[in-house]
ZADRENPA-750028 format. One line per 4 residues: number of its first residue (from 0); their letters; for each residue x, y, z of N, C-alpha, C. Coordinates in steps of 0.2 Angstrom, whole numbers, padded with zeros to 4 digits. Layout:
<recs>
NUM = a = X:Y:Z:X:Y:Z:X:Y:Z; ...
</recs>
This chain:
<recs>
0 = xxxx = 0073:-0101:-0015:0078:-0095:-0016:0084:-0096:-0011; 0083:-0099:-0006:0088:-0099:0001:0091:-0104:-0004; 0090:-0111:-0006:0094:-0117:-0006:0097:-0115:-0014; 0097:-0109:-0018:0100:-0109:-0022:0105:-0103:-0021
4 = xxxx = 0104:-0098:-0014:0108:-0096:-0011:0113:-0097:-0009; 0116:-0105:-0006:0115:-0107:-0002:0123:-0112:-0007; 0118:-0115:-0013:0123:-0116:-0019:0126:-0112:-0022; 0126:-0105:-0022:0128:-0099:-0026:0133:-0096:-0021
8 = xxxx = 0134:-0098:-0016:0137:-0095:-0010:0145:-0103:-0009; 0142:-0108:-0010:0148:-0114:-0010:0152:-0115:-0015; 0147:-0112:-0022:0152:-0112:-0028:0156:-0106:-0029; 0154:-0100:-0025:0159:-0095:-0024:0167:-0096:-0023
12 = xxxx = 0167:-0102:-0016:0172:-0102:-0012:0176:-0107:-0019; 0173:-0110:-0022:0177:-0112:-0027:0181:-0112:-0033; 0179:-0104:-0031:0180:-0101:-0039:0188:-0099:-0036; 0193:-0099:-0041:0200:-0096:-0040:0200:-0087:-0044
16 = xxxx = 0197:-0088:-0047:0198:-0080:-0049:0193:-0078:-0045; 0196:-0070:-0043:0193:-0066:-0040:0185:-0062:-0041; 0186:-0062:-0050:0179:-0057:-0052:0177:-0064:-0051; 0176:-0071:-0053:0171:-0075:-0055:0167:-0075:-0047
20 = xxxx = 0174:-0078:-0041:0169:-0077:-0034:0166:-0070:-0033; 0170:-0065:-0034:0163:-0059:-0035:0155:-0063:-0037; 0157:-0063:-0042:0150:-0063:-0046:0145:-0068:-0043; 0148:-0078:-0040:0144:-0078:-0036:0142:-0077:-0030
24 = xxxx = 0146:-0073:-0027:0148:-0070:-0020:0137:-0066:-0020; 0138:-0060:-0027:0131:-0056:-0029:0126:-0061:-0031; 0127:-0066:-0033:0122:-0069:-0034:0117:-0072:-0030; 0123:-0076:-0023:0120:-0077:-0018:0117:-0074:-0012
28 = xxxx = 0119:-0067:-0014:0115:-0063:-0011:0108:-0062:-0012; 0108:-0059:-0019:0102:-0058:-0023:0097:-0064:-0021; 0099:-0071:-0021:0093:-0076:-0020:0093:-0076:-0013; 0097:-0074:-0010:0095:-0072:0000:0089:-0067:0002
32 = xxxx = 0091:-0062:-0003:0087:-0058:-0005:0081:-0056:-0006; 0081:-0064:-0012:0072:-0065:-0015:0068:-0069:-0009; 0072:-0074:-0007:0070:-0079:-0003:0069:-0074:0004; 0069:-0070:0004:0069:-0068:0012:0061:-0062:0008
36 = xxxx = 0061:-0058:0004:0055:-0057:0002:0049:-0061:0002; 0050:-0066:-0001:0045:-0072:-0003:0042:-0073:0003; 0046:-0072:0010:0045:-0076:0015:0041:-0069:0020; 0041:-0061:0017:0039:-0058:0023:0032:-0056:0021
40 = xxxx = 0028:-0057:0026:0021:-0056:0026:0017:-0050:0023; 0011:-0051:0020:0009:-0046:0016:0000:-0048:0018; -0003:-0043:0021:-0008:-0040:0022:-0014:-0044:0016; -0019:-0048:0019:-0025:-0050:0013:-0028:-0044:0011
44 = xxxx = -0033:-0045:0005:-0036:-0040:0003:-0039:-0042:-0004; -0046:-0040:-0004:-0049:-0041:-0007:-0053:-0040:-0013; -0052:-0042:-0021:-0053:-0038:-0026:-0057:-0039:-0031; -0062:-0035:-0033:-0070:-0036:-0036:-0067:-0035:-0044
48 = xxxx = -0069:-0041:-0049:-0065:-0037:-0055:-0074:-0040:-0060; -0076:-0035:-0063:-0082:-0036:-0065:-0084:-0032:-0071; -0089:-0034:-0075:-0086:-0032:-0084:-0094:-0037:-0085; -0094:-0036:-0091:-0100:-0039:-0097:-0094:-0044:-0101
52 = xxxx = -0099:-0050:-0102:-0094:-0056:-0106:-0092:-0052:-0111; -0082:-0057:-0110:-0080:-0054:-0116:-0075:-0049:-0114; -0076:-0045:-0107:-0073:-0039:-0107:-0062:-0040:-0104; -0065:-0047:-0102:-0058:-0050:-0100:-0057:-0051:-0094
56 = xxxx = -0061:-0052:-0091:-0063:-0052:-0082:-0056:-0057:-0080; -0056:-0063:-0082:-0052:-0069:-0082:-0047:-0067:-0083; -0045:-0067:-0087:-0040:-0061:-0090:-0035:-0061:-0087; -0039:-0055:-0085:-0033:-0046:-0081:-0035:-0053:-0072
60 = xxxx = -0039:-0056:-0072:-0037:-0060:-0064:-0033:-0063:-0064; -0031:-0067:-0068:-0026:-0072:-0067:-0021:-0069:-0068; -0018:-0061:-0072:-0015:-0059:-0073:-0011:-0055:-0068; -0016:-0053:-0061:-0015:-0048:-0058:-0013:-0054:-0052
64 = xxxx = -0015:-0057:-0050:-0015:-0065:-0046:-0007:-0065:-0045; -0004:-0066:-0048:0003:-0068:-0044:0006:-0062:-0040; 0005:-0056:-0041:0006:-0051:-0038:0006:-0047:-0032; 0000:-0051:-0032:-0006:-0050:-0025:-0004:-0055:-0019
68 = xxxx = -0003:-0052:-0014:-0004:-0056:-0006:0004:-0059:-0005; 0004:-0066:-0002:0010:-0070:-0001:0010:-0075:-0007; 0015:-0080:-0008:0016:-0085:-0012:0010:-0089:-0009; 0006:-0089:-0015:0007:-0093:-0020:0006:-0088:-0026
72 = xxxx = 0002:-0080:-0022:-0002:-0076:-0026:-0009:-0075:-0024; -0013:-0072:-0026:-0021:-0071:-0024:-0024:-0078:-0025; -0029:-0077:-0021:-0033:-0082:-0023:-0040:-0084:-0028; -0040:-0086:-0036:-0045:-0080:-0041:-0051:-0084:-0039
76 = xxxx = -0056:-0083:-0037:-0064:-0086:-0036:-0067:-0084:-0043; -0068:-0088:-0049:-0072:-0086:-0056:-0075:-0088:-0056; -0082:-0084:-0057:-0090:-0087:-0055:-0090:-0091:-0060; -0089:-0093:-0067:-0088:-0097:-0072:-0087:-0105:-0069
80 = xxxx = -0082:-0103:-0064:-0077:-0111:-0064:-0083:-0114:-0058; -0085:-0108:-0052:-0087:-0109:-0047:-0095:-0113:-0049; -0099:-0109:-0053:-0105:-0110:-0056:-0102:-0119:-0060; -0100:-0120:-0063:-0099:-0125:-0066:-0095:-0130:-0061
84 = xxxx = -0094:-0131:-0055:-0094:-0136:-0052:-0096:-0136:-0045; -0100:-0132:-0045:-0107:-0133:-0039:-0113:-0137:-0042; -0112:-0136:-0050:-0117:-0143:-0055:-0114:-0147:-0056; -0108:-0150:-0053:-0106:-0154:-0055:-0103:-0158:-0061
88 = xxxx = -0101:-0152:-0065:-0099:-0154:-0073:-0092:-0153:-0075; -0089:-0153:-0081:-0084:-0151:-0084:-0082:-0143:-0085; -0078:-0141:-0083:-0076:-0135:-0086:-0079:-0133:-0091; -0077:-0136:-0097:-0080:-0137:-0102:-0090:-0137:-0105
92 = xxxx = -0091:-0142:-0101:-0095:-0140:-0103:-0101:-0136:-0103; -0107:-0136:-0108:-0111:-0132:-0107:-0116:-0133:-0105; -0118:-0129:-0101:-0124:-0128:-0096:-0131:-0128:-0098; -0136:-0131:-0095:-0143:-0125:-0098:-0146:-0119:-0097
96 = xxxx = -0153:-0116:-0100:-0152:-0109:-0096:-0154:-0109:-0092; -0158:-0113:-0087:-0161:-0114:-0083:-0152:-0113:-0074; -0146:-0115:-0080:-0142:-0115:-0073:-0139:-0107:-0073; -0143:-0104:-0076:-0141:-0096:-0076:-0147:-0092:-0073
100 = xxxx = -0154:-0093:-0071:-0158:-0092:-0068:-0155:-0087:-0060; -0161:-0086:-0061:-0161:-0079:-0052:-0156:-0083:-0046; -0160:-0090:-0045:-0159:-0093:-0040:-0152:-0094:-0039; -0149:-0099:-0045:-0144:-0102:-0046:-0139:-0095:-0047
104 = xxxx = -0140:-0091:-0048:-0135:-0086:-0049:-0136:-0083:-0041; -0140:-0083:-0037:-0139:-0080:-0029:-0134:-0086:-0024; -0137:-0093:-0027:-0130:-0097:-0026:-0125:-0095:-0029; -0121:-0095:-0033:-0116:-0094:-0036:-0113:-0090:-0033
108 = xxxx = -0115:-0084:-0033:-0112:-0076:-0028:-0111:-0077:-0019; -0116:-0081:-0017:-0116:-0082:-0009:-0110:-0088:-0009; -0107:-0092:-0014:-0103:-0096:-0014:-0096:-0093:-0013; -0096:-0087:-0018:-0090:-0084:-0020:-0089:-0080:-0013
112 = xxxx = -0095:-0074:-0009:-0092:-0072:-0003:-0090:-0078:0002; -0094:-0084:0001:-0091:-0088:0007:-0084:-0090:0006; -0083:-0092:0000:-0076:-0094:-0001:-0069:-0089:0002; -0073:-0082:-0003:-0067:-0075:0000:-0066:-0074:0006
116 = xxxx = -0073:-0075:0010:-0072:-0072:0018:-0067:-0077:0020; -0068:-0085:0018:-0060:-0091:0020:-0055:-0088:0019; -0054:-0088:0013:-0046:-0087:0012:-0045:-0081:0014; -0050:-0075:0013:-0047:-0068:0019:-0043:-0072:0024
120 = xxxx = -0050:-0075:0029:-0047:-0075:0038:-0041:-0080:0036; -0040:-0083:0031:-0032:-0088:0032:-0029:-0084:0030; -0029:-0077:0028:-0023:-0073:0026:-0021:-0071:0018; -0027:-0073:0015:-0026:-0075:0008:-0026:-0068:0003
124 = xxxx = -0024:-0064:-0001:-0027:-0059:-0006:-0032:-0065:-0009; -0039:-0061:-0011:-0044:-0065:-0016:-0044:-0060:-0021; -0047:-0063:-0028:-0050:-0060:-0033:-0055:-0062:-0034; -0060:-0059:-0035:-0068:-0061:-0038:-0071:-0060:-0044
128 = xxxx = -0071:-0063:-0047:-0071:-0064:-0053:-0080:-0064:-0056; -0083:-0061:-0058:-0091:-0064:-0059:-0094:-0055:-0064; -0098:-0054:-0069:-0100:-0048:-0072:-0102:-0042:-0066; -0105:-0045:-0061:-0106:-0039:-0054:-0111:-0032:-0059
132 = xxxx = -0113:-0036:-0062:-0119:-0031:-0066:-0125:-0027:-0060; -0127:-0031:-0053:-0133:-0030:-0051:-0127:-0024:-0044; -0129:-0019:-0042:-0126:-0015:-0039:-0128:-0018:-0033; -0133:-0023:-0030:-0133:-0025:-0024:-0126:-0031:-0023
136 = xxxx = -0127:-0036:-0029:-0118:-0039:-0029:-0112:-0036:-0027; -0113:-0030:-0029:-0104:-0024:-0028:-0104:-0023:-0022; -0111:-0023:-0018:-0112:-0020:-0012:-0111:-0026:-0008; -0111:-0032:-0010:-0112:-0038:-0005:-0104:-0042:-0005
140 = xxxx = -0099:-0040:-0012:-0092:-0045:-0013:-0089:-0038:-0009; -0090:-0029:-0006:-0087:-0027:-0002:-0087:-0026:0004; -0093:-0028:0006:-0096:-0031:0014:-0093:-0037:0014; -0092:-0041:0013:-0085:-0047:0012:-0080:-0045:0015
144 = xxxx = -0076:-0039:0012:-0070:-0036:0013:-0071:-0032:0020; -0077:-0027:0022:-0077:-0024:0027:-0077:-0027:0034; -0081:-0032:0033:-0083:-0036:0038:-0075:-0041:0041; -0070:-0044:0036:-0065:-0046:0037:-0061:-0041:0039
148 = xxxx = -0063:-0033:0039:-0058:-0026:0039:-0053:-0028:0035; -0051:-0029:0030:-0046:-0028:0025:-0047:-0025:0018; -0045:-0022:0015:-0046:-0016:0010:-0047:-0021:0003; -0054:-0017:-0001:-0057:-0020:-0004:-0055:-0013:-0013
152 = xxxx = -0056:-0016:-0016:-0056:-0010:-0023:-0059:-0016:-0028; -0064:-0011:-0030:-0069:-0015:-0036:-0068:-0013:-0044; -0064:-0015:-0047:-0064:-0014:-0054:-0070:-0016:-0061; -0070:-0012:-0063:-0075:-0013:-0070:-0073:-0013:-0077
156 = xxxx = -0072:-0018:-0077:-0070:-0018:-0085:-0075:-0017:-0090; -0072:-0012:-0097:-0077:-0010:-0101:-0074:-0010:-0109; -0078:-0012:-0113:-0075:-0010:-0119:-0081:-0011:-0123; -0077:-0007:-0133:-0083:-0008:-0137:-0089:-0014:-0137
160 = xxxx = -0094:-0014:-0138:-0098:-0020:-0139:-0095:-0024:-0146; -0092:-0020:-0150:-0090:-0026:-0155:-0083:-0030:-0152; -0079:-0027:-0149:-0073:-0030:-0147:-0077:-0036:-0141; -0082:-0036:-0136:-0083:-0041:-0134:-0086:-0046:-0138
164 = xxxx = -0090:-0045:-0142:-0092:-0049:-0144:-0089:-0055:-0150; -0081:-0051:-0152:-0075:-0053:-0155:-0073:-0058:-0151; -0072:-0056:-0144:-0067:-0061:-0139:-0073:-0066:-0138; -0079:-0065:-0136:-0085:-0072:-0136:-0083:-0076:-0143
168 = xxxx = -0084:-0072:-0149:-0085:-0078:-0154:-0077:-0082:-0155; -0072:-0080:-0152:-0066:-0082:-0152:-0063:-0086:-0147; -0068:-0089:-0143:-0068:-0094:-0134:-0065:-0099:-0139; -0061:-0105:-0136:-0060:-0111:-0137:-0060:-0114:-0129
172 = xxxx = -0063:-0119:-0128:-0062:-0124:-0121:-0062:-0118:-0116; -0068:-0114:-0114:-0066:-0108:-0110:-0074:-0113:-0104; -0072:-0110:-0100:-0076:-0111:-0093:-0084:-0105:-0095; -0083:-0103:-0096:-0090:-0097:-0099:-0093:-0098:-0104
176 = xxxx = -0101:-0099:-0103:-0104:-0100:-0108:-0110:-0098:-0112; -0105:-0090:-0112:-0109:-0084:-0114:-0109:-0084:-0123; -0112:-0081:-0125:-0115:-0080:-0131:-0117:-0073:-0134; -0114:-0072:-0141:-0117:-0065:-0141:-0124:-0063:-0140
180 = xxxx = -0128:-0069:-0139:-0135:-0067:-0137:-0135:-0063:-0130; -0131:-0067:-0127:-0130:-0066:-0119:-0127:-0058:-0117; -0123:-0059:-0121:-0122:-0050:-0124:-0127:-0047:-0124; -0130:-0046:-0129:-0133:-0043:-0131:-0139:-0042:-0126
184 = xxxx = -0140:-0048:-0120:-0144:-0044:-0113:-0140:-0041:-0109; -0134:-0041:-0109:-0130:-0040:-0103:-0131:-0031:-0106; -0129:-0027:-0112:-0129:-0023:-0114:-0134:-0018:-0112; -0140:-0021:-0113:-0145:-0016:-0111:-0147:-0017:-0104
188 = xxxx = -0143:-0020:-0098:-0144:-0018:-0091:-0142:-0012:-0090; -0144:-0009:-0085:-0144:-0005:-0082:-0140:-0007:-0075; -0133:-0003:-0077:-0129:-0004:-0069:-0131:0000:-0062; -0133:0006:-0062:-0135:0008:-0057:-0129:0014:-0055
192 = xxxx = -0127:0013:-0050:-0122:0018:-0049:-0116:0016:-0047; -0112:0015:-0051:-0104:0013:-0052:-0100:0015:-0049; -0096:0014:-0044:-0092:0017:-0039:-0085:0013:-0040; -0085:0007:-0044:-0079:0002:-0046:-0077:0008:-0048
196 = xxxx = -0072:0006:-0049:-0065:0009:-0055:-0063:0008:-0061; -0066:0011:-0067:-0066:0008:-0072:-0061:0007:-0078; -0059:0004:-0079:-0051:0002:-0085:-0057:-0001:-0090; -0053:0005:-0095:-0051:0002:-0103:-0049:-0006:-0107
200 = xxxx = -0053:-0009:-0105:-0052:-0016:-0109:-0052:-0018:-0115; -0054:-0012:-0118:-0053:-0015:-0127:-0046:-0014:-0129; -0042:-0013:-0127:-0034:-0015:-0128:-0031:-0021:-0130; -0025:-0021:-0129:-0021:-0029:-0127:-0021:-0028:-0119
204 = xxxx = -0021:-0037:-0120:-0022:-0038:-0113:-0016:-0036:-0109; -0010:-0035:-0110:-0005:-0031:-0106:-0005:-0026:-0105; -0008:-0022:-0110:-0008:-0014:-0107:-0017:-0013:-0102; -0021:-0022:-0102:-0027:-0018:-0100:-0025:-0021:-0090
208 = xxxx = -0021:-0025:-0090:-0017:-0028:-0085:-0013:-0022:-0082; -0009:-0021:-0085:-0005:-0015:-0082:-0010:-0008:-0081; -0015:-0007:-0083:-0020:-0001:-0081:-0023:-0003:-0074; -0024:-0010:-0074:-0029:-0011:-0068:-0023:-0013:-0064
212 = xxxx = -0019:-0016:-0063:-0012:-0014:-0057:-0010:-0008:-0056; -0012:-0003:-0062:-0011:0006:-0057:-0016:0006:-0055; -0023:0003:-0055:-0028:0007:-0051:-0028:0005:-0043; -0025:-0002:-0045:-0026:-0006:-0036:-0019:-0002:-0033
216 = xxxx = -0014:0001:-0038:-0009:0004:-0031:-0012:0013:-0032; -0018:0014:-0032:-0019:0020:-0033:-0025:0020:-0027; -0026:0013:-0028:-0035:0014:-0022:-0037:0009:-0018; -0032:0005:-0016:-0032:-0001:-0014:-0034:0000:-0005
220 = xxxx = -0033:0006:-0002:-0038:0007:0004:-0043:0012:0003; -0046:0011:-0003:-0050:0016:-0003:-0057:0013:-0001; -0062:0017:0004:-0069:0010:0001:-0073:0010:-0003; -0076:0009:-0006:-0080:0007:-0009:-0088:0008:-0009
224 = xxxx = -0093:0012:-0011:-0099:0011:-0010:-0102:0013:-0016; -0107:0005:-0019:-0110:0006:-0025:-0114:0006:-0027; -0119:0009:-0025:-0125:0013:-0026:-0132:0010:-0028; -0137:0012:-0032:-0143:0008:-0032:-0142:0004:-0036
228 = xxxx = -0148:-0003:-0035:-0146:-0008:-0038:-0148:-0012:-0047; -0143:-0012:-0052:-0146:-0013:-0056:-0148:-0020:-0059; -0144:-0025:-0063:-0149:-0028:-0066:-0143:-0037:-0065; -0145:-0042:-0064:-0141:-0047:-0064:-0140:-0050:-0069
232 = xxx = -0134:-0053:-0071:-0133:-0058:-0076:-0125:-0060:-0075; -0126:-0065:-0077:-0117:-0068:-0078:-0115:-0073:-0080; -0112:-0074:-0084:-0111:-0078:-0089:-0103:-0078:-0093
</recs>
């Protein structure tokens, strides 16, 4: 921004008509402008975004991710991507059930707070990316936040069970390797007691993104406490 301000302000001085140097004159201001926001400091903080496969978790993060923190944007932690290269595999590839077990799923999660508590302390906005089905999770990706003292909001994504399991059967090359079956256990857990904030997901992904960026500037130092604990799964 500064080095096209900077172009924008020499090209000025070479203009001979009056409006046209206006007009660079406003331009190089406006990139002094951007460049001087880009550069002033914004506060970490930390964000729980959690749903049953299919609800769009991925989504609404990577969506909400540029907006969030300093350049470069938030930092998105996706148990997906997380879980599949702590086994050492492709994105892509598919796992067995065995790497979706209790254990391997208490790795995956103590992976994800390890990672957020980092980029907290180095100043980073995070996103946490993972189903957050078991209310002992919600209570453990906000104790992350408390413990860093920086403001945490947990989001829940929700939609019809046919509309997720439309988004499942329409995955191509996706890092998740959930299954309408897998649905169809995620459905019948028992979340416990919800204190997330919950957005409408069965929309378009634009208006279900633009819901959850009014919930974070509606509750973004609110705390957080979520209740007894329900059932795990993530996928």
């Amino acid at each position: 921004g500064s080095v096209r301000a900077h172009v924008s302000a020499a090209a000025a001085q070479r203009q001979a008509r009056p409006e046209a140097r206006s007009r660079a004159h406003d331009e190089a201001r406006r990139y002094l402008a951007h460049a001087g926001d880009l550069l002033r400091p914004r506060p970490p903080r930390l964000i729980g975004i959690g749903g049953f496969s299919g609800s769009g978790k991925s989504t609404v993060a990577y969506g909400l991710a540029p907006g969030l923190g300093g350049v470069p944007g938030a930092r998105v932690l996706r148990s997906d991507v997380i879980r599949k290269r702590m086994c050492g595999v492709a994105l892509t590839d598919r796992l067995p059930s065995s790497a979706y077990g209790k254990e391997m799923g208490e790795r995956v999660f103590r992976r994800i707070r390890e990672e957020a508590a980092t980029a907290l302390a180095a100043g980073r906005a995070v996103i946490a990316d993972a189903v957050y089905a078991r209310a002992a999770e919600r209570n453990a990706i906000a104790a992350v936040a408390h413990d860093a003292r920086v403001p945490f909001v947990g989001l829940w994504l929700e939609a019809p069970p046919e509309a997720l399991a439309a988004r499942i059967a329409a995955r191509r090359d996706d890092a998740s390797d959930a299954t309408p079956a897998v649905l169809q256990q995620q459905l019948a857990y028992s979340l416990g007691h919800m204190a997330w904030h919950r957005i409408d997901a069965g929309g378009p992904v634009d208006i279900v993104v633009d819901a959850a960026r009014q919930a974070l500037a509606h509750a973004a130092s609110e705390p957080v406490a979520t209740g007894d604990q329900g059932n795990e799964g993530d996928r």
